[in-house]
N, C-alpha and C positions, 0 to 999 in steps of 0.2 A: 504494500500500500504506500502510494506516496501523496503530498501535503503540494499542496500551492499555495502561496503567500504573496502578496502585496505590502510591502515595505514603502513608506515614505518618512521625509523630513519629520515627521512628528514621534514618527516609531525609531529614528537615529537621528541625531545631527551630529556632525554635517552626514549627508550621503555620499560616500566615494566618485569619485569620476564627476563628478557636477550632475550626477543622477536627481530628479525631482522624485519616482518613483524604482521600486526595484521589484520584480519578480522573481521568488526563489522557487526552486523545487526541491522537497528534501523526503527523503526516504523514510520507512519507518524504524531506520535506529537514530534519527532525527541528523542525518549527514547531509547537508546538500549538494544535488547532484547537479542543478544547471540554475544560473542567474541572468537575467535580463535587466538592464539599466536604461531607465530614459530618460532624456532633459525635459524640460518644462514644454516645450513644443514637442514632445513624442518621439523625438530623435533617438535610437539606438546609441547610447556611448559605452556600452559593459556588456559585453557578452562571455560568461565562462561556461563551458571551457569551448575556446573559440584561437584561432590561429591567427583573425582580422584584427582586435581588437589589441590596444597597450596593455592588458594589463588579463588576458583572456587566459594566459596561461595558471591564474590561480585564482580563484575567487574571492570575493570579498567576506564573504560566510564560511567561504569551506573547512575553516579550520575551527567555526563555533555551531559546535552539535546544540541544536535545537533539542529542548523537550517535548515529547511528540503526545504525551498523557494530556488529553482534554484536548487537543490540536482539532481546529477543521478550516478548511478552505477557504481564502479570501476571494479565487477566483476558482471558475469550474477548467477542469485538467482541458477538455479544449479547446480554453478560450488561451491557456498557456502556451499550447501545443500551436496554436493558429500563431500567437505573435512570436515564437521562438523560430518557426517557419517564414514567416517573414523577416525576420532578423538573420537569419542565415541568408536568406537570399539576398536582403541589404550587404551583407558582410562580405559577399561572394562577388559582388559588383564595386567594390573600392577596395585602394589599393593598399598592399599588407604595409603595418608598419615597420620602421627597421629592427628588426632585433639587435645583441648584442654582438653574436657575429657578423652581420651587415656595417656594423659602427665600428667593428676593429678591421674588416677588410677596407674599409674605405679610409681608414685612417692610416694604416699599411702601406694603402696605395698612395696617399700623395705624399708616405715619406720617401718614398721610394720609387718615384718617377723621373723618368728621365729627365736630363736638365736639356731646354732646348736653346 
């Protein structure tokens, strides 16, 4: 069985990434398994676990086990599943940000360019 939740500014401040809302999904040993982040105009800026996003490689919850005794739904699982499917398809149409190895090959490279 897994939990859907809707996180805002009232339920954390601040909200990581400039999020106004966050949608988590957590299992029932209270882990979360995927989070959706969006600004105030509905923008995608957090998706875990996501390859697109800065910060997609860990999430903002995942390391705080939720209590799952008395837990129910903020939203219903396909209204989750709808916007987690659009957010992947957002994510899949812009371009990856740089990782850590992208920032030392390009730093590599211009010490180590030919002089012209």
């Amino acid at each position: 069985m897994s939990y859907y939740l809707r996180l805002t500014e009232s339920d954390e401040t601040p909200m990581p990434d400039g999020a106004a809302e966050e949608l988590v999904e957590i299992d029932s040993q209270g882990v979360v398994q995927r989070e959706l982040g969006f600004d105030g105009d509905g923008n995608v800026v957090h998706q875990f676990p996501s390859t697109q996003f800065p910060h997609g490689s860990y999430g903002h919850f995942d390391l705080a086990p939720f209590e799952t005794k008395g837990l129910t739904n903020d939203i219903e699982p396909a209204e989750f599943e709808t916007r987690w499917a659009e957010a992947t398809t957002e994510a899949a149409n812009r371009p990856r940000p740089p990782d850590a190895m992208d920032r030392l090959i390009a730093r590599v490279s211009r010490r180590f360019r030919p002089q012209q």
